[in-house]
Backbone bond lengths (Angstrom), bond angles and torsions (degrees), N, CA, C in turn:
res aa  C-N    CA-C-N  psi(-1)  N-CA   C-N-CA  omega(-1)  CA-C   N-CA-C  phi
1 X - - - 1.461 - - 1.528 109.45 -
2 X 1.381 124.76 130.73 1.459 120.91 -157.46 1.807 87.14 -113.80
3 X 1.529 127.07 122.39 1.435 116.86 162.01 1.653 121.21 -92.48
4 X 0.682 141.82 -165.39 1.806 145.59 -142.87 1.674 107.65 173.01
5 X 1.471 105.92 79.95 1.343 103.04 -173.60 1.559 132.26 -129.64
6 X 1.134 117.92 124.92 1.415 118.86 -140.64 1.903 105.29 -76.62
7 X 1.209 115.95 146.15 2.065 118.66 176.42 0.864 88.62 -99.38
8 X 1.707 150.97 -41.34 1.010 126.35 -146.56 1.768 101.38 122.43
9 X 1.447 122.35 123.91 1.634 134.93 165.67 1.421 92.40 81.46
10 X 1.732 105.00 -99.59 1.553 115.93 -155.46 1.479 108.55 -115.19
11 X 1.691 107.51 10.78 1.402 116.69 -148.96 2.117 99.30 -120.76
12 X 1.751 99.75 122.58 1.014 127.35 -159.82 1.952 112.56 -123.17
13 X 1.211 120.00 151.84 1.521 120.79 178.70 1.887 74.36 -135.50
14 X 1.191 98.63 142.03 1.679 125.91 152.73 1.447 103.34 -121.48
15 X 1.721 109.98 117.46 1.417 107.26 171.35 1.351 117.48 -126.85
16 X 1.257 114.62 146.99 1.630 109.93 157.66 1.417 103.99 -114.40
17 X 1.655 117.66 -174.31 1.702 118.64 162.58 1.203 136.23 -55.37
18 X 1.568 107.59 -18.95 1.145 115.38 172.16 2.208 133.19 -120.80
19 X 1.682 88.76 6.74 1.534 97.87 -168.74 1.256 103.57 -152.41
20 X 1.393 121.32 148.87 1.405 113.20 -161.61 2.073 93.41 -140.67
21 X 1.120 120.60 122.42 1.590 113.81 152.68 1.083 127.26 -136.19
22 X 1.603 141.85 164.78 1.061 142.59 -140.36 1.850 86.10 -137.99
23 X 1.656 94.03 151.09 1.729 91.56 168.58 1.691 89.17 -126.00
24 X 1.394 105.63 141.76 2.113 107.64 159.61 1.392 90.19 69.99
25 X 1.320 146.49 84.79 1.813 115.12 169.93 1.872 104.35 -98.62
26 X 1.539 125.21 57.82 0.950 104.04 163.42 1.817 129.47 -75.45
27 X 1.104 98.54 114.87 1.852 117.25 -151.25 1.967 92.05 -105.64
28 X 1.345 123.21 -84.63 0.809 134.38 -119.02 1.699 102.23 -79.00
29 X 1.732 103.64 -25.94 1.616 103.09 -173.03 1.782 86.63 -128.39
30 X 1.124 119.77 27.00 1.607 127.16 144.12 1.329 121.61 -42.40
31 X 1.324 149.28 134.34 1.093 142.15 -160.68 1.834 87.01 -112.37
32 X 1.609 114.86 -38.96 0.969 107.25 166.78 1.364 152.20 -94.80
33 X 1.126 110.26 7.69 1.763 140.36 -178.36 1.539 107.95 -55.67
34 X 1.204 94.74 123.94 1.917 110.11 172.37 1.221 88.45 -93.48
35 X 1.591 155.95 35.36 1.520 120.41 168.33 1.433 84.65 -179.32
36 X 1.714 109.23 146.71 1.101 103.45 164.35 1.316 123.05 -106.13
37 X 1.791 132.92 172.85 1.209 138.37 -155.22 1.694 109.30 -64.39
38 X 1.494 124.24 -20.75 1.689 122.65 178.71 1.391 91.79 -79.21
39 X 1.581 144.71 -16.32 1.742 126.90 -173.62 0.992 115.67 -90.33
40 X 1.706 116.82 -0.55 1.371 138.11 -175.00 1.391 96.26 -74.66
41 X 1.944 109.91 134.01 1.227 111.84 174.00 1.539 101.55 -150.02
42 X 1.471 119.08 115.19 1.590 120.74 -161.78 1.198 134.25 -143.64
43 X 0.624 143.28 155.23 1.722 120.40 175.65 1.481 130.79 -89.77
44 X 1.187 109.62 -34.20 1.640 123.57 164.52 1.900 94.63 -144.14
45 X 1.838 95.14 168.64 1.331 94.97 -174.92 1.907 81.19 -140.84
46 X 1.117 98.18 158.76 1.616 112.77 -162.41 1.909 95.99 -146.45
47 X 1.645 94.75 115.57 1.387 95.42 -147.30 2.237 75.24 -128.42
48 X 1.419 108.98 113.32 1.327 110.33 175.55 1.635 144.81 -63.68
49 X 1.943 102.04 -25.18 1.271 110.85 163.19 1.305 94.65 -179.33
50 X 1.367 113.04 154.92 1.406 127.01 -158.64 1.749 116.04 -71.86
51 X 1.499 114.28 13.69 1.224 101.47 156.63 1.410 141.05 -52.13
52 X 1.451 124.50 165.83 1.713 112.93 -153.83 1.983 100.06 -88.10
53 X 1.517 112.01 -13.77 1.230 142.63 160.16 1.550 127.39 -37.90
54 X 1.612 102.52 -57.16 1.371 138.24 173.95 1.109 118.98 -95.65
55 X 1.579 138.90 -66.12 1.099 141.79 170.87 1.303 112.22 -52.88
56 X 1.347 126.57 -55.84 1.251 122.24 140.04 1.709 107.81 84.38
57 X 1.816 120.17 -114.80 1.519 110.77 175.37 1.655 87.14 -122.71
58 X 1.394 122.46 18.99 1.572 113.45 160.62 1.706 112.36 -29.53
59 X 1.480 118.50 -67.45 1.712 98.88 -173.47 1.126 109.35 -57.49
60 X 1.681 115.58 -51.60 1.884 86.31 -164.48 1.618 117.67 -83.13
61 X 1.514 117.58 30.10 1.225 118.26 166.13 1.843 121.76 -82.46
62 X 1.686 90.67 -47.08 1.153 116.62 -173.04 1.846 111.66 -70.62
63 X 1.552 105.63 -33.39 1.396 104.63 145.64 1.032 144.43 -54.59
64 X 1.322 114.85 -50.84 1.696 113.21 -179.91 1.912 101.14 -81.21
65 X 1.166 97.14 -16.09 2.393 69.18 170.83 1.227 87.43 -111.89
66 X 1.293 147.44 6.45 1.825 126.60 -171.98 1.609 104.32 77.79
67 X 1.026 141.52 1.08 1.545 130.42 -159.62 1.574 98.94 -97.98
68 X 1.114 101.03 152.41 2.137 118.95 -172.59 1.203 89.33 -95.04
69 X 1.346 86.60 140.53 1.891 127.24 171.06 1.729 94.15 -92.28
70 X 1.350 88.14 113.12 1.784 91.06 164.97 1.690 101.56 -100.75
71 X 1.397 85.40 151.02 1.792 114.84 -171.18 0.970 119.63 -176.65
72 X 1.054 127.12 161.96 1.494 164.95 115.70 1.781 101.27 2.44
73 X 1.570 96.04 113.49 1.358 111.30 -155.61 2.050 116.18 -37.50
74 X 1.349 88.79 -47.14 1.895 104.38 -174.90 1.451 116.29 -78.46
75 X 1.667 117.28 -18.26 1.429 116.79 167.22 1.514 107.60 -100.25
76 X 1.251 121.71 -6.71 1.682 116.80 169.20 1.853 95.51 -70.59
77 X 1.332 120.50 -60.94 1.326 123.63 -177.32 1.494 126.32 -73.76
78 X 1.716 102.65 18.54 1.365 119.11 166.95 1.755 96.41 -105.26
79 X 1.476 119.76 -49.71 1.463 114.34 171.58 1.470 98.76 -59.56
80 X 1.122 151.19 -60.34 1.411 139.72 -150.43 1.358 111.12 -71.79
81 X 1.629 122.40 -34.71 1.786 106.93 150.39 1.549 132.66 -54.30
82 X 0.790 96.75 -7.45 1.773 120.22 -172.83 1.974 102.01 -96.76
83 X 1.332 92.61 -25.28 1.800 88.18 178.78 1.660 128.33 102.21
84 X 1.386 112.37 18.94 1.214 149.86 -160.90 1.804 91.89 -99.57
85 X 1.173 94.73 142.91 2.165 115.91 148.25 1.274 105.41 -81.39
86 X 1.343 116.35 114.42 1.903 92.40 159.23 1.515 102.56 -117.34
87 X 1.186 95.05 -151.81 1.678 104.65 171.58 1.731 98.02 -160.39
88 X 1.406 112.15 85.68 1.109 124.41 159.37 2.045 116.34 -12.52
89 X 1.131 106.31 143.58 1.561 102.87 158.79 1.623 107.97 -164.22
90 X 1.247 98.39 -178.56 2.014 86.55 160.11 1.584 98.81 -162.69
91 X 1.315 122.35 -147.74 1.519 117.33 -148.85 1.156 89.61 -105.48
92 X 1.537 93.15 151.96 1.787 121.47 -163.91 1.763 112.43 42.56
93 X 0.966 122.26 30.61 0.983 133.01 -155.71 2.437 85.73 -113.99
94 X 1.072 106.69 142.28 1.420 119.73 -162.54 1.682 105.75 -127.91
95 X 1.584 102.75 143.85 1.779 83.08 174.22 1.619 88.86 -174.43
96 X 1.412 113.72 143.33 1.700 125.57 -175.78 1.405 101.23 -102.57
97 X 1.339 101.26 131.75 1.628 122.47 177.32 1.327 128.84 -118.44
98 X 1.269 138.06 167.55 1.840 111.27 -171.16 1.086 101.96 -57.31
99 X 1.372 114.20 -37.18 1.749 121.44 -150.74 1.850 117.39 -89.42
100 X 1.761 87.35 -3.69 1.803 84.95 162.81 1.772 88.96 139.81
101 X 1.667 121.77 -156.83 1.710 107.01 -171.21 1.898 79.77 -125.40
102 X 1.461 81.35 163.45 1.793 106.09 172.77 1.494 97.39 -144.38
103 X 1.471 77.16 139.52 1.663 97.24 -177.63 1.587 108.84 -133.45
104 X 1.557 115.04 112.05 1.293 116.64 -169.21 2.332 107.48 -70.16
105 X 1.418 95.10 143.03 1.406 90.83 -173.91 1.883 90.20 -122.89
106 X 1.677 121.67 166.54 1.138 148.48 -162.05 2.102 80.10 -81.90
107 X 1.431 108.81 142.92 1.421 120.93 175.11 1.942 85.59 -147.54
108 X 1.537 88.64 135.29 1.995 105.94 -179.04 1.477 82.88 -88.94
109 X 1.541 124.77 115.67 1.631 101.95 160.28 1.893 88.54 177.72
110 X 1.185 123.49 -143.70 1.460 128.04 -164.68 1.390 109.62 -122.11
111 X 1.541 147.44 162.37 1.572 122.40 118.65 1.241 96.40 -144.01
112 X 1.441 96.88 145.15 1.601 125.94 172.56 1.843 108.38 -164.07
113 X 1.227 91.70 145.78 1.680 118.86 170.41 1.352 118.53 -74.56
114 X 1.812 138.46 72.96 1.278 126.64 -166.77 1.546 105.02 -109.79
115 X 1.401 93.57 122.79 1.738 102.75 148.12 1.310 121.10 -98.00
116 X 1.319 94.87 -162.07 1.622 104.75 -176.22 1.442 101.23 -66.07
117 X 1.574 130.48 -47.53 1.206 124.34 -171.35 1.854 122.06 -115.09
118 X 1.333 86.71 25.55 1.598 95.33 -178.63 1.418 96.94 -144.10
119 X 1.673 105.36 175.52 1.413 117.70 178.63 1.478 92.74 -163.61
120 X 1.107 135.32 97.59 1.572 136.99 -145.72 1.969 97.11 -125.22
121 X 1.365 129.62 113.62 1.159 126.14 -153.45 1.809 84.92 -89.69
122 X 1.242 109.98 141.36 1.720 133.96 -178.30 1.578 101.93 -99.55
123 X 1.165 151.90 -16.95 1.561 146.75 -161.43 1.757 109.09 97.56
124 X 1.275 116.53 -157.34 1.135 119.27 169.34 1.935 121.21 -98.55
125 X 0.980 105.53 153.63 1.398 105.73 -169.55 1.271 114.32 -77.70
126 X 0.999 128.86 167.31 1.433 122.87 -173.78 2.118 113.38 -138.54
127 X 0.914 135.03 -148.12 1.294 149.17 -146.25 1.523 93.93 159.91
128 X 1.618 98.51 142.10 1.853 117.56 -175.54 1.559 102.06 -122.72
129 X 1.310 107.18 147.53 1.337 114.81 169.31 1.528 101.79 -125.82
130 X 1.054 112.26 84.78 1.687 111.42 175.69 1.897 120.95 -88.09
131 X 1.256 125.59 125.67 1.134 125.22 151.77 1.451 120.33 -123.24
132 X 1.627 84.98 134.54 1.856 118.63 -171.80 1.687 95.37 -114.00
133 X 1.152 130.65 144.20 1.547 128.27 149.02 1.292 112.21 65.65
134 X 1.782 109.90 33.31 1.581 109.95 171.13 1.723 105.70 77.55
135 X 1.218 145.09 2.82 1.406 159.96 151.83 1.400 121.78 -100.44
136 X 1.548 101.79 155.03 1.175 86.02 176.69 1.130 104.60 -159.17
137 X 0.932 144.07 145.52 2.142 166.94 -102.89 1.304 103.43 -141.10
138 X 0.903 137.66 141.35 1.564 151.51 160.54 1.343 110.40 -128.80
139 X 1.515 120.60 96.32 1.257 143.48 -170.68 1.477 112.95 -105.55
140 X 1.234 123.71 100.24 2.090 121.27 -138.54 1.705 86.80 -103.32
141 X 1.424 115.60 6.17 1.465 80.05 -168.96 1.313 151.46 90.39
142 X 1.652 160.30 -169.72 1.162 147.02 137.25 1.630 85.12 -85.34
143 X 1.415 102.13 135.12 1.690 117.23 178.39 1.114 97.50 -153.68
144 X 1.759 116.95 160.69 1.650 119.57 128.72 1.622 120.45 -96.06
145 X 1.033 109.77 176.54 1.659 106.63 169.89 1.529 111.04 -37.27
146 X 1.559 114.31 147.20 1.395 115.37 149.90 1.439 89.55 -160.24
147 X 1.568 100.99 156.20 1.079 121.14 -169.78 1.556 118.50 -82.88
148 X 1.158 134.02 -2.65 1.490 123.61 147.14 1.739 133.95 -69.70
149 X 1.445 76.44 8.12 2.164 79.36 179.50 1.349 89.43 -81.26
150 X 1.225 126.43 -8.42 1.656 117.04 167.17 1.477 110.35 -76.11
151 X 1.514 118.98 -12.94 1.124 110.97 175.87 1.260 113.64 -92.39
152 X 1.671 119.12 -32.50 1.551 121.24 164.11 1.347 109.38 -39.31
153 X 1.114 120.29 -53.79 1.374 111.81 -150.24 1.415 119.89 -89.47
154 X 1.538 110.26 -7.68 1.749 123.42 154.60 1.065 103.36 -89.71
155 X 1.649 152.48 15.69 1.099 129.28 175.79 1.803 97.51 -115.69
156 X 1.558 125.37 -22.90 0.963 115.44 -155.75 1.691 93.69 -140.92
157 X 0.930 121.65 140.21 1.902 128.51 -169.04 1.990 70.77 -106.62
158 X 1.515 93.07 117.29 1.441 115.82 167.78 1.266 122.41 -113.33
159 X 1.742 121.73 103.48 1.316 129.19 -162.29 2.136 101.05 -68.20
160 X 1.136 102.87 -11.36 1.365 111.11 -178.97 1.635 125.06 -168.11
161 X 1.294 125.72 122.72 1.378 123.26 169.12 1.242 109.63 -118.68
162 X 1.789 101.03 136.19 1.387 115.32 175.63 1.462 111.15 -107.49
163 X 1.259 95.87 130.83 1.880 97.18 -159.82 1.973 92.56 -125.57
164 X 1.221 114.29 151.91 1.239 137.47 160.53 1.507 130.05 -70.49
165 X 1.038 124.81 105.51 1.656 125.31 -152.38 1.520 100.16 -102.05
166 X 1.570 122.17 -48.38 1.197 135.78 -163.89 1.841 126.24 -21.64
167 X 1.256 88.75 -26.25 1.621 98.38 175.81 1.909 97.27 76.50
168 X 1.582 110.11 -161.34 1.866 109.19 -174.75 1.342 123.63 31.73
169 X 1.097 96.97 -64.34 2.051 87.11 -175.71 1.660 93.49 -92.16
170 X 1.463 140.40 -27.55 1.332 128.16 -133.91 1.980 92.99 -153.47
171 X 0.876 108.13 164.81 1.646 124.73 166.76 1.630 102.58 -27.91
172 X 0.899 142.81 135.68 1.402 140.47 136.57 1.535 119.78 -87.28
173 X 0.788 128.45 145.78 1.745 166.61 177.07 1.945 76.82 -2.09
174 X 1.601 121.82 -94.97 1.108 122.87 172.71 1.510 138.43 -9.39
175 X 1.756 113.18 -57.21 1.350 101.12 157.39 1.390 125.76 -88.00
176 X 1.219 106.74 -17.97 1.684 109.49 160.49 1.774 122.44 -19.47
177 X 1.445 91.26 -62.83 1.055 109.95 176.88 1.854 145.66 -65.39
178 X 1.674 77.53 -32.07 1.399 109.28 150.64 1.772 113.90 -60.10
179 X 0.793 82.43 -48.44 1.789 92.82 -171.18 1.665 109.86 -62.19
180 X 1.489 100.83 -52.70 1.176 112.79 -175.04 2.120 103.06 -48.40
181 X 1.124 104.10 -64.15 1.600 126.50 -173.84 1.974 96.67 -41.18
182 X 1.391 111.22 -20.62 1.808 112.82 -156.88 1.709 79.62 -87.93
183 X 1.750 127.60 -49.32 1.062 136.01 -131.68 1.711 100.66 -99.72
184 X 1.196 109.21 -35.62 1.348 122.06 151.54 1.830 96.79 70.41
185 X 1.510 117.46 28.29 1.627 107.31 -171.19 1.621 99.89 -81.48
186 X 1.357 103.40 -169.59 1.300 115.20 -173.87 1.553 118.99 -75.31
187 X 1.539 103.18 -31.24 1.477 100.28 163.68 1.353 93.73 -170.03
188 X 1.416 104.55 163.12 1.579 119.57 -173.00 1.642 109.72 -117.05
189 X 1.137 98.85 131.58 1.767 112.98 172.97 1.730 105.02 -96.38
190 X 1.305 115.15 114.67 0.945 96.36 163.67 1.897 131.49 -82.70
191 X 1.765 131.34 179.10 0.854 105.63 168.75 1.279 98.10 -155.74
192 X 1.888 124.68 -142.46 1.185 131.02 -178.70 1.532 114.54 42.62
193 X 1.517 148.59 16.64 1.029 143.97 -178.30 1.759 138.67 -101.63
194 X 1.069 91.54 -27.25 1.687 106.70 154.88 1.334 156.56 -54.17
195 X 1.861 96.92 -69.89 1.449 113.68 -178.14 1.246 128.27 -44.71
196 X 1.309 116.50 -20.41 1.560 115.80 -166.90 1.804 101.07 -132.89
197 X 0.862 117.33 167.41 1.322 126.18 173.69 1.668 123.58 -63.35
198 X 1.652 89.37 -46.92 1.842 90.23 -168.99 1.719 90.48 -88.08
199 X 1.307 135.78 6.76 1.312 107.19 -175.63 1.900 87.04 -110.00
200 X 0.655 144.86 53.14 1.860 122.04 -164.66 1.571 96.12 -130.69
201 X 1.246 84.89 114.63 1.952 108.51 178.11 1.419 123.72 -101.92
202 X 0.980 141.26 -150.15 1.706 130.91 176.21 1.654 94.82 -145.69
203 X 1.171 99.61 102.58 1.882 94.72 -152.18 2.127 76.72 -85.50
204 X 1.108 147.25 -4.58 1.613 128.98 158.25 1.084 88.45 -48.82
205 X 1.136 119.31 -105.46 1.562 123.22 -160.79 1.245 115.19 -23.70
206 X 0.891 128.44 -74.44 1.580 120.83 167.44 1.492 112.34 -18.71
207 X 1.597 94.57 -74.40 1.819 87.37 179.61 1.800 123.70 -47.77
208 X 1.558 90.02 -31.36 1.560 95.95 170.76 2.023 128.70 -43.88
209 X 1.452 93.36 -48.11 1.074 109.27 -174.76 1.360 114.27 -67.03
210 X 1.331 124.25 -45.19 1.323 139.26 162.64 1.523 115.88 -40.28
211 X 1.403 115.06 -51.77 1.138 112.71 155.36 1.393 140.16 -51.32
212 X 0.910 140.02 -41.35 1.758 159.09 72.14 2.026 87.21 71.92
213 X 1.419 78.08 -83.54 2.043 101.32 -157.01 1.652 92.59 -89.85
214 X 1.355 133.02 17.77 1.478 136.50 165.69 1.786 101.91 71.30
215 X 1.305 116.39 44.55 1.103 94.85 155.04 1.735 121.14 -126.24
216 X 1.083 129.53 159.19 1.950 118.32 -151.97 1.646 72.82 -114.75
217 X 1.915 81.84 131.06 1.606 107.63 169.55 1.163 89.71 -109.36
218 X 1.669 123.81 177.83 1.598 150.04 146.11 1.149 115.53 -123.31
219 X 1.474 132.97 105.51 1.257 115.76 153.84 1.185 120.21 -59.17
220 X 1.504 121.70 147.97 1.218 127.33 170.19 1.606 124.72 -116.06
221 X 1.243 123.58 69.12 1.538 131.97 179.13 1.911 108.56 -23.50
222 X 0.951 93.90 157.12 2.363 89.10 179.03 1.477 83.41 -84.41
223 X 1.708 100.46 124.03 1.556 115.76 153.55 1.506 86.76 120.06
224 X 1.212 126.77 -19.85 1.636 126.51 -170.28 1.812 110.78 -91.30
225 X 1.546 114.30 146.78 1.440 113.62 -170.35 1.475 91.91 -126.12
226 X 1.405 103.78 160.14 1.185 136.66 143.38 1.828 137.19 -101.29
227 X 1.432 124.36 128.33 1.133 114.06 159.10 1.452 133.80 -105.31
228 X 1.207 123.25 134.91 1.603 164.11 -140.04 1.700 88.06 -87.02
């Protein structure tokens, strides 16, 4: 039985009985996080682009159990100066893990590492297609629409896609939906819509609409699961 369970913003657990991973775990300065980054317990963590959002407490997760940050070739070797395992990847790029295969997909959006006195470029961002337990996840990332999620979604029978609603940095509610209709999975989680002010959507309605054109959303509240 594979669960699908939301931290809060961009932050995800994929579980089965025997393997546990996290996508984005920004936990600790989350406004919306049910848990913080030491209750985290996982097997790999799959971190989409080096925003402070996404990247998040990925190193000091992957430190305290030893477990690799999969990514996107130039932000894996931004965690691995930092003292991290990763496991390098890049787009469309495929690879089998104990815990099941990930396959990096194309995400329209930014990554970089900024402080106050740096702005350090991470590669391009990506979107995951993971299957654990004979399913398999479509994890989009911060994105906007593009028109090959029509190709995701004829290439791969997706028991679930988690899509970005937030609008400004990411898809809003409208192409969401669009997107959703290209990807055609079994049901859509929405996400990215809360944490901040200028991104905060009414992901019912959203799900509403989806319903609308017959397709089954779940919201997922932080602390709330889904089963796969």
């Amino acid at each position: 039985m594979l669960k699908l369970k939301s931290l809060g913003h961009a932050c995800f657990t994929l579980t089965t009985p025997q393997h546990s991973i996290i996508f984005d775990p920004w936990l600790a300065e989350n406004p919306d996080a049910v848990c913080s980054p030491d209750e985290i317990e996982v097997d790999a963590i799959l971190t989409s682009h080096g925003h402070s959002d996404h990247l998040g407490d990925a190193v000091a997760i992957s430190k305290r159990l030893q477990v690799p940050i999969i990514a996107p070739f130039e932000l894996a070797m931004y965690c691995t100066r930092l003292g991290c395992e990763t496991a390098p990847m890049h787009i469309g790029g495929g690879r089998a893990f104990d815990f099941g295969h990930v396959k990096l997909t194309m995400a329209t959006h930014g990554s970089a590492v900024i402080t106050d006195d740096l702005i350090e470029y991470t590669g391009p961002p990506c979107g995951f297609l993971v299957t654990m337990d004979d399913a398999t996840i479509y994890y989009a990332g911060d994105t906007g629409l593009f028109g090959d999620m029509e190709l995701i979604g004829e290439m791969a029978d997706l028991a679930a896609a988690i899509l970005p609603i937030g609008d400004n940095f990411t898809m809003g509610p409208e192409d969401a939906i669009r997107a959703a209709e290209m990807l055609q999975a079994d049901v859509v989680v929405p996400m990215h819509y809360s944490a901040f002010e200028i991104i905060k959507q009414d992901a019912v309605a959203f799900a509403r609409s989806l319903d609308d054109i017959g397709i089954a959303c779940t919201v997922l509240n932080p602390g709330e699961e889904l089963e796969i």
